[in-house]
C-alpha atoms as a printed R data frame, in Angstrom:
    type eleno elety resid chain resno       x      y       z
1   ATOM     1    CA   UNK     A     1  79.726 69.266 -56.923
2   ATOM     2    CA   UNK     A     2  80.587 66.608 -59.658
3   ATOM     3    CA   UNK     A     3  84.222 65.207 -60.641
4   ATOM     4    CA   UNK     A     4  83.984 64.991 -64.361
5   ATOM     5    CA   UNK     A     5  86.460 63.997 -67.035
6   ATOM     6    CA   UNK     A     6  87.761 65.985 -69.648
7   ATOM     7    CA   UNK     A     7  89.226 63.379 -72.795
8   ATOM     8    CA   UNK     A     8  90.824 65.957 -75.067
9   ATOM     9    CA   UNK     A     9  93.811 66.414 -76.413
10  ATOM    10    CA   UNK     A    10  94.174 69.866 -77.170
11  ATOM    11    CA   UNK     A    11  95.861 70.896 -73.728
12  ATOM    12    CA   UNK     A    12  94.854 74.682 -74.007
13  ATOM    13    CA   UNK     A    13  91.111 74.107 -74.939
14  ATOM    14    CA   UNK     A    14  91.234 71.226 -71.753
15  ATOM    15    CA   UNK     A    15  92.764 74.094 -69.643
16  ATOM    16    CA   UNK     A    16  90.006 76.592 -70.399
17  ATOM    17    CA   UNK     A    17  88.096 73.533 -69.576
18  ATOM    18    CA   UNK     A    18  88.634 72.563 -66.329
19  ATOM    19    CA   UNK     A    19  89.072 76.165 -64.999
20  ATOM    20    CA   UNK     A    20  85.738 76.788 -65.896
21  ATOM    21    CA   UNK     A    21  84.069 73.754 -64.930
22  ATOM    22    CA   UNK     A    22  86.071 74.015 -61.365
23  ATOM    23    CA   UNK     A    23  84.989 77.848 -60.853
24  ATOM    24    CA   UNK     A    24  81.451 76.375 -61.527
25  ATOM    25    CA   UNK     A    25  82.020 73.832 -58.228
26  ATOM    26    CA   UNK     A    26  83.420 70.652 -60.141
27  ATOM    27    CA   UNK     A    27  86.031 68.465 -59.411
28  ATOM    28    CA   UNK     A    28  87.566 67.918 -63.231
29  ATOM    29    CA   UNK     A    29  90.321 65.176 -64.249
30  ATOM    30    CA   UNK     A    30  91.860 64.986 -67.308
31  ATOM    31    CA   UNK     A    31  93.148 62.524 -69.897
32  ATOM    32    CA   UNK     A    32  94.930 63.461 -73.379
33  ATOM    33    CA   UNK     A    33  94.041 60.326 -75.347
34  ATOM    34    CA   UNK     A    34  91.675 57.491 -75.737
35  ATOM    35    CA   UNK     A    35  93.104 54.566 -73.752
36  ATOM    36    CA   UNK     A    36  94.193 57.434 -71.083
37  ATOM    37    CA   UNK     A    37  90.274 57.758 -71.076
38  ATOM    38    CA   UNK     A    38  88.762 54.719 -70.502
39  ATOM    39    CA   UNK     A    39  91.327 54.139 -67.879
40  ATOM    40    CA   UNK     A    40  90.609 57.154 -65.589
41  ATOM    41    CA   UNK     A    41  86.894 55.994 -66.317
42  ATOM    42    CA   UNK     A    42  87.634 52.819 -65.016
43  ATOM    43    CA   UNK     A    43  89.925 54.159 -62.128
44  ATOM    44    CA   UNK     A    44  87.935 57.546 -61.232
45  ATOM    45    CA   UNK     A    45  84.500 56.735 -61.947
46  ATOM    46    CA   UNK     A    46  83.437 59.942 -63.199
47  ATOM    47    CA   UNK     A    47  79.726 61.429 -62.613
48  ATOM    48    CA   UNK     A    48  80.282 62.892 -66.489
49  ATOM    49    CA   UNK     A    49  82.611 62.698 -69.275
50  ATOM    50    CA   UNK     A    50  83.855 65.072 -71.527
51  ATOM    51    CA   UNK     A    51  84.527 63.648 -74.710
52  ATOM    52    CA   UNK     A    52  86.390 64.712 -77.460
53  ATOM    53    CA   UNK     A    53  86.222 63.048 -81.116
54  ATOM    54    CA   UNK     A    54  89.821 63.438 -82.858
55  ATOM    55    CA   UNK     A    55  91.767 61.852 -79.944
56  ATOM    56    CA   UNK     A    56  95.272 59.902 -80.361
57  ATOM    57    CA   UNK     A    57  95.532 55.792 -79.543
58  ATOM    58    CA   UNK     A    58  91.372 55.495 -79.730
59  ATOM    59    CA   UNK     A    59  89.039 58.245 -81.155
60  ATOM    60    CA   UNK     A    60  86.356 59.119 -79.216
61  ATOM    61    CA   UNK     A    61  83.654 57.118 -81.042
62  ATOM    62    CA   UNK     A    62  85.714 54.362 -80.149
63  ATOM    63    CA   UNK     A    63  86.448 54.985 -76.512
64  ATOM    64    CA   UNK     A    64  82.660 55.467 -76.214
65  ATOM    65    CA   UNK     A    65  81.446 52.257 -77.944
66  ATOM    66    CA   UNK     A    66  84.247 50.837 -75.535
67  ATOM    67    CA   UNK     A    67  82.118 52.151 -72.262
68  ATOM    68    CA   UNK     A    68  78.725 51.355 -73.234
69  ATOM    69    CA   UNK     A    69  80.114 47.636 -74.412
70  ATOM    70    CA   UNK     A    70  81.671 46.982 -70.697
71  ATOM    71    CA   UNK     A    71  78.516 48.120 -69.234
72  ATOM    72    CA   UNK     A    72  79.292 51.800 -68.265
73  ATOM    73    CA   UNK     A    73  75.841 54.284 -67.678
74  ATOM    74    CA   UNK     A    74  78.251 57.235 -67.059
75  ATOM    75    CA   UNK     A    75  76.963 60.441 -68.862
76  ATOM    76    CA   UNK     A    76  79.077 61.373 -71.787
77  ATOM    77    CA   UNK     A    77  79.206 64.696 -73.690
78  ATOM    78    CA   UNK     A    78  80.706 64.617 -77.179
79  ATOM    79    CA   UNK     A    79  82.517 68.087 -77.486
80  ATOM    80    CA   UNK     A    80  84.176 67.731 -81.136
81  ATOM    81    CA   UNK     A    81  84.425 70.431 -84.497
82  ATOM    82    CA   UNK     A    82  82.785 67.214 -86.209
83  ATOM    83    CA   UNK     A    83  79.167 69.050 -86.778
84  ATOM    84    CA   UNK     A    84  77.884 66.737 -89.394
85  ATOM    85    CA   UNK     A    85  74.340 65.351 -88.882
86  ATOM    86    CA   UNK     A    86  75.938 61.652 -89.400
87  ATOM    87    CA   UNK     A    87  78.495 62.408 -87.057
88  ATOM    88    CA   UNK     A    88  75.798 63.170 -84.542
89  ATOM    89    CA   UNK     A    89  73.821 60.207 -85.391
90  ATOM    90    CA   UNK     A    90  76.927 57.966 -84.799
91  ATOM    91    CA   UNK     A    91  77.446 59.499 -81.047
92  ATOM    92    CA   UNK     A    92  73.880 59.280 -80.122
93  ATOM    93    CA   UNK     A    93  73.680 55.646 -81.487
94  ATOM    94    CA   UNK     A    94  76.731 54.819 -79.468
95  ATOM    95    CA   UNK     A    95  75.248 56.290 -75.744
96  ATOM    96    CA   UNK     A    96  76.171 59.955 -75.779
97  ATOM    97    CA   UNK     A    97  73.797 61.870 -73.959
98  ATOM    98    CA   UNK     A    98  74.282 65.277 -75.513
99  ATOM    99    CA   UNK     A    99  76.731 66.556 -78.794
100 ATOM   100    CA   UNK     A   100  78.196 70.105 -78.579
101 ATOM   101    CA   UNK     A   101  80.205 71.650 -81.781
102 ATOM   102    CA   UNK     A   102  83.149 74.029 -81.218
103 ATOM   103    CA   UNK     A   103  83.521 76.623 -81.740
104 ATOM   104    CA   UNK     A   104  80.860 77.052 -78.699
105 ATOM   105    CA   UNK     A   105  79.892 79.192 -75.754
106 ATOM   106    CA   UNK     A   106  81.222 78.283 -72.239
107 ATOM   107    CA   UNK     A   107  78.204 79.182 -70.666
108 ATOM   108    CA   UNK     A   108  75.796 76.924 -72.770
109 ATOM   109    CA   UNK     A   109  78.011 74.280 -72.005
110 ATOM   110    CA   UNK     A   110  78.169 74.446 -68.532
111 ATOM   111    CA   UNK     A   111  74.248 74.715 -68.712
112 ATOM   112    CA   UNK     A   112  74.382 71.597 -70.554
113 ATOM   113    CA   UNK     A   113  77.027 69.786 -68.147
114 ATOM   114    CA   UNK     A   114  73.909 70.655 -65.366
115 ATOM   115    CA   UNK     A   115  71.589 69.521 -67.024
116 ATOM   116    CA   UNK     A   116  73.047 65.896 -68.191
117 ATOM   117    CA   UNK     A   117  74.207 65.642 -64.519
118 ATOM   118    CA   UNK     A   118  70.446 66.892 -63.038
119 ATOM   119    CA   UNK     A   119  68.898 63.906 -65.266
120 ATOM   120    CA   UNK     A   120  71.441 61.556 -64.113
121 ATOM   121    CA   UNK     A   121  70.513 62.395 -60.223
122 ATOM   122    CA   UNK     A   122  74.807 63.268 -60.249
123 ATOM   123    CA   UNK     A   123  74.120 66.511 -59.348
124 ATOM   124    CA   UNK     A   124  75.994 66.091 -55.986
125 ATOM   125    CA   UNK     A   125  72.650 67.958 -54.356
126 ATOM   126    CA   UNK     A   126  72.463 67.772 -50.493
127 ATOM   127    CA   UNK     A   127  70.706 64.154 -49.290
128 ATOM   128    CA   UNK     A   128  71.434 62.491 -52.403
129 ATOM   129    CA   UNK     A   129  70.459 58.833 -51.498
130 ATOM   130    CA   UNK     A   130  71.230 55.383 -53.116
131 ATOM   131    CA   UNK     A   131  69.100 52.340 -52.695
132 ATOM   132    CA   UNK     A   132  69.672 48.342 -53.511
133 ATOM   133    CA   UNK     A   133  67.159 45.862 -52.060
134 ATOM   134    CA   UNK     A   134  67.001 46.854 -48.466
135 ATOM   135    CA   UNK     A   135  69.617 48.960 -48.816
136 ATOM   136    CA   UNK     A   136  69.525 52.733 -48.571
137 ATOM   137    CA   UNK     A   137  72.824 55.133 -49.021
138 ATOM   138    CA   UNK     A   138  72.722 58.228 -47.555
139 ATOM   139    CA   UNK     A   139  75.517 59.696 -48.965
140 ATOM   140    CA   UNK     A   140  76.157 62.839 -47.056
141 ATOM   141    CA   UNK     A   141  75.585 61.496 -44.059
142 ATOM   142    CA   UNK     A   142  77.663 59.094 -45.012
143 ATOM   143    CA   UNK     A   143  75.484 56.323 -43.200
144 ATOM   144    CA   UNK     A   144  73.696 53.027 -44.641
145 ATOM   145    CA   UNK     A   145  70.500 51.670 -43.589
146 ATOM   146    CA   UNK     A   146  69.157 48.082 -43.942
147 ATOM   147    CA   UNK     A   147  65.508 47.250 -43.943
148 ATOM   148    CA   UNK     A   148  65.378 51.151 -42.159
149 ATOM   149    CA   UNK     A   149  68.056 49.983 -39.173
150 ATOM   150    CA   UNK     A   150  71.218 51.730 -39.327
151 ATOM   151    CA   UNK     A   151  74.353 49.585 -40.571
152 ATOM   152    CA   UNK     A   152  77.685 50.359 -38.872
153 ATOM   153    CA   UNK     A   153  80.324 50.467 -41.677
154 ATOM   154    CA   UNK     A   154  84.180 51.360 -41.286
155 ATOM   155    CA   UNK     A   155  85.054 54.951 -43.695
156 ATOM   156    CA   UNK     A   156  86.820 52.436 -46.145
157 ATOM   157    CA   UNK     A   157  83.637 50.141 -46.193
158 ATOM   158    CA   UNK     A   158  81.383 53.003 -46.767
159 ATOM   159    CA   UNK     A   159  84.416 54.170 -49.476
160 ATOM   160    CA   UNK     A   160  84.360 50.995 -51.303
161 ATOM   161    CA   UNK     A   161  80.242 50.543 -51.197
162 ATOM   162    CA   UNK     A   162  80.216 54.149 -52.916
163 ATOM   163    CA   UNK     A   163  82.679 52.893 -55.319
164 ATOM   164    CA   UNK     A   164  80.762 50.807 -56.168
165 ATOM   165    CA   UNK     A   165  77.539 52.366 -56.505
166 ATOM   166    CA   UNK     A   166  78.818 55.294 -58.430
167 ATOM   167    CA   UNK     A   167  79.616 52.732 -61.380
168 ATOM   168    CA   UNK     A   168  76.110 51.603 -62.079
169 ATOM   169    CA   UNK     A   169  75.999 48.440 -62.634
170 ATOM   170    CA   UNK     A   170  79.152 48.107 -64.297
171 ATOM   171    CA   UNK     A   171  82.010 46.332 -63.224
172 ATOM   172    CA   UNK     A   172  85.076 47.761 -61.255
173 ATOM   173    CA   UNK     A   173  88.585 46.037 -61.322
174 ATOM   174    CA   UNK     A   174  90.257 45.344 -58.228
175 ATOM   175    CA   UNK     A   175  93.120 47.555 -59.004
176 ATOM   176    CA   UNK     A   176  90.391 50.448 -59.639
177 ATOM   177    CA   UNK     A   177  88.885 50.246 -56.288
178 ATOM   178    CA   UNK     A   178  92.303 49.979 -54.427
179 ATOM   179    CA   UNK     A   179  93.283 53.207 -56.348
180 ATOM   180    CA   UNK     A   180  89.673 54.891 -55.984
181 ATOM   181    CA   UNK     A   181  89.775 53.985 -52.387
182 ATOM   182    CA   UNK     A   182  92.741 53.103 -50.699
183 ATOM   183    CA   UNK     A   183  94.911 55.675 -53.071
184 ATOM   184    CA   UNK     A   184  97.063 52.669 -55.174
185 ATOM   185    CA   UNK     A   185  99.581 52.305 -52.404
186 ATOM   186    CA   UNK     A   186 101.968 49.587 -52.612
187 ATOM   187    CA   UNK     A   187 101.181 48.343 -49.123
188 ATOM   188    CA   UNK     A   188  97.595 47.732 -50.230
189 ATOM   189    CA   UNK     A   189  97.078 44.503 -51.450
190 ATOM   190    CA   UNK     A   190  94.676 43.053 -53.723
191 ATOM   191    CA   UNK     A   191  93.424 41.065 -50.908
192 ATOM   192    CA   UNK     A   192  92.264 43.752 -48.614
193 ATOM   193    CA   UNK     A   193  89.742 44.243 -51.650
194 ATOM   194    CA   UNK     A   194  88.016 40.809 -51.163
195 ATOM   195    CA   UNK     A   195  88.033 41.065 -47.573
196 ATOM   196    CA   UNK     A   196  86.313 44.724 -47.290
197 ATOM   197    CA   UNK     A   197  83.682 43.146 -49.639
198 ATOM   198    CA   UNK     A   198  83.089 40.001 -47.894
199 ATOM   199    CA   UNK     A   199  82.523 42.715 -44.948
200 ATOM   200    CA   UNK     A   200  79.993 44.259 -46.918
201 ATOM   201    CA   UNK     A   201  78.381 41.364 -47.956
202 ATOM   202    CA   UNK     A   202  78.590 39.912 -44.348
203 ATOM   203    CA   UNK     A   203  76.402 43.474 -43.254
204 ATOM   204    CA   UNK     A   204  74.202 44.158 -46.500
205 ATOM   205    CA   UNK     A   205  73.026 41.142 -47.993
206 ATOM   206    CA   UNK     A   206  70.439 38.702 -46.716
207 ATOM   207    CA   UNK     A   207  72.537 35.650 -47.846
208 ATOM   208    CA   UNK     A   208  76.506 36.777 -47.999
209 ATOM   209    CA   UNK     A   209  76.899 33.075 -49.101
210 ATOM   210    CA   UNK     A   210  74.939 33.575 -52.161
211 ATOM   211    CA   UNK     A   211  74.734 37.120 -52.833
212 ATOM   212    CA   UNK     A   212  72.380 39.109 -54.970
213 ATOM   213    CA   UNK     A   213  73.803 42.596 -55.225
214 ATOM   214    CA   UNK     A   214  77.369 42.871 -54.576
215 ATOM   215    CA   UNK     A   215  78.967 40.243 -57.113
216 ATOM   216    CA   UNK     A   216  82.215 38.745 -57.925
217 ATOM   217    CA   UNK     A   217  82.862 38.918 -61.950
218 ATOM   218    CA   UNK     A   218  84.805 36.145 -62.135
219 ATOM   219    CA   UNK     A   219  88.790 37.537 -63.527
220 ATOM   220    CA   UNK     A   220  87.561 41.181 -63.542
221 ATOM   221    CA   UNK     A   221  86.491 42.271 -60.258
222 ATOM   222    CA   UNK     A   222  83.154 43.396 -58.347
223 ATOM   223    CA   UNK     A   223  80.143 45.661 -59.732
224 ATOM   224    CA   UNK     A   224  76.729 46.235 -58.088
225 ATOM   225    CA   UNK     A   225  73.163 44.888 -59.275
226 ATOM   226    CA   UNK     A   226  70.787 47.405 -58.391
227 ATOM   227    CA   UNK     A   227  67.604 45.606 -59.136
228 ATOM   228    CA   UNK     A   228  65.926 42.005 -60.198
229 ATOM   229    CA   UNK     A   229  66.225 43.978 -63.851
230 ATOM   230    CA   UNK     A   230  69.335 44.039 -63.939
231 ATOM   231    CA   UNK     A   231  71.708 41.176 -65.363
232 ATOM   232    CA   UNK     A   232  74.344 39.150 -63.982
233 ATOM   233    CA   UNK     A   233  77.584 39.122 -65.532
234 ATOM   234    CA   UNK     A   234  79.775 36.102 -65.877
């Protein structure tokens, strides 16, 4: 099981949509314009997006140059009656990973939607596992293991550590994570956020003084670095 995101708005093509993606085991969201888009991106963090071309506020060209520029890996499929070979071009130049015309068949499409999610290990297949440094995320055991010793997190720790995983690198607002894993209640607080993360930092990293994976972006939020390869953001 995946949750993708459907960007379309045409609200009867969406509907076909999502019923067909959720009879095939998905858990689908969707948003009817561009900035609706990179929002539930942002708030959701989606293992694959949907995305439509001729959207209202921001077309999809520009809602996808708007991922890949704030660092987003998530898979995007352009679904759009734009069929011209530059049009293609344009969405592969940008970061799609596949380009579907309509009119087209639902069941090629949901063979595509596997197979984008299959090479993007977001597959939701049983003992999926995550790894940072020493780190190792067993995700349907829902336990962590450091240097191969189990870690004892709380369910919102483990939440939030997902959370943050599942963006890849990029970052994830404060108010994102308190929706993604507290639910946006007003009682939450903004603080809770820094605390759970100094937690995770206090458990997971070798230094929490002077962290290498789980960063602060200064006026933004948090995202994860994976690896030595991958940059810091300031």
């Amino acid at each position: 099981m995946a949750r993708i995101l459907i960007v379309e708005d045409n609200a009867r093509l969406a509907y076909g949509l999502r019923n067909n993606l959720e009879i095939d085991g998905h858990v689908v969201d969707v948003a009817e314009d561009g900035p609706q888009g990179l929002e539930a991106v942002a708030s959701g963090a989606p293992d694959l997006v949907i995305l439509d071309l001729m959207l209202p506020g921001m077309n999809g060209y520009q809602v996808l140059r708007s991922l890949r520029d704030q660092g987003s890996g998530v898979p995007v499929l352009i679904l759009t009656a734009r069929g011209e070979e530059a049009d293609k071009v344009t969405g592969f130049r940008l970061g799609a990973d596949d380009y579907v015309t309509k009119p087209f068949g639902v069941l090629e499409l949901l063979a595509r939607v596997t197979a984008i999610l299959r090479r993007a290990g977001r597959d939701g297949q049983p003992n999926q596992v995550e790894t940072f440094g020493s780190v190792e995320i067993r995700l349907e055991q829902r336990s962590v293991l450091r240097d191969g010793r189990e870690v004892q997190l709380t369910p919102k720790e483990f939440d939030l550590l997902v959370a943050l995983v599942r963006r890849r690198g990029a970052v994830a607002t404060r108010t994102a994570l308190m929706k993604e894993v507290w639910g946006h209640r007003a009682a939450i607080l903004s603080r809770t956020v820094d605390t759970h993360i100094a937690e995770l930092r206090r458990k997971l990293e070798e230094h929490p003084g002077e962290p290498r994976h789980i960063l602060t972006v200064h006026r933004s939020g948090y995202r994860l670095r994976s690896s030595r390869r991958d940059t810091d953001i300031y």
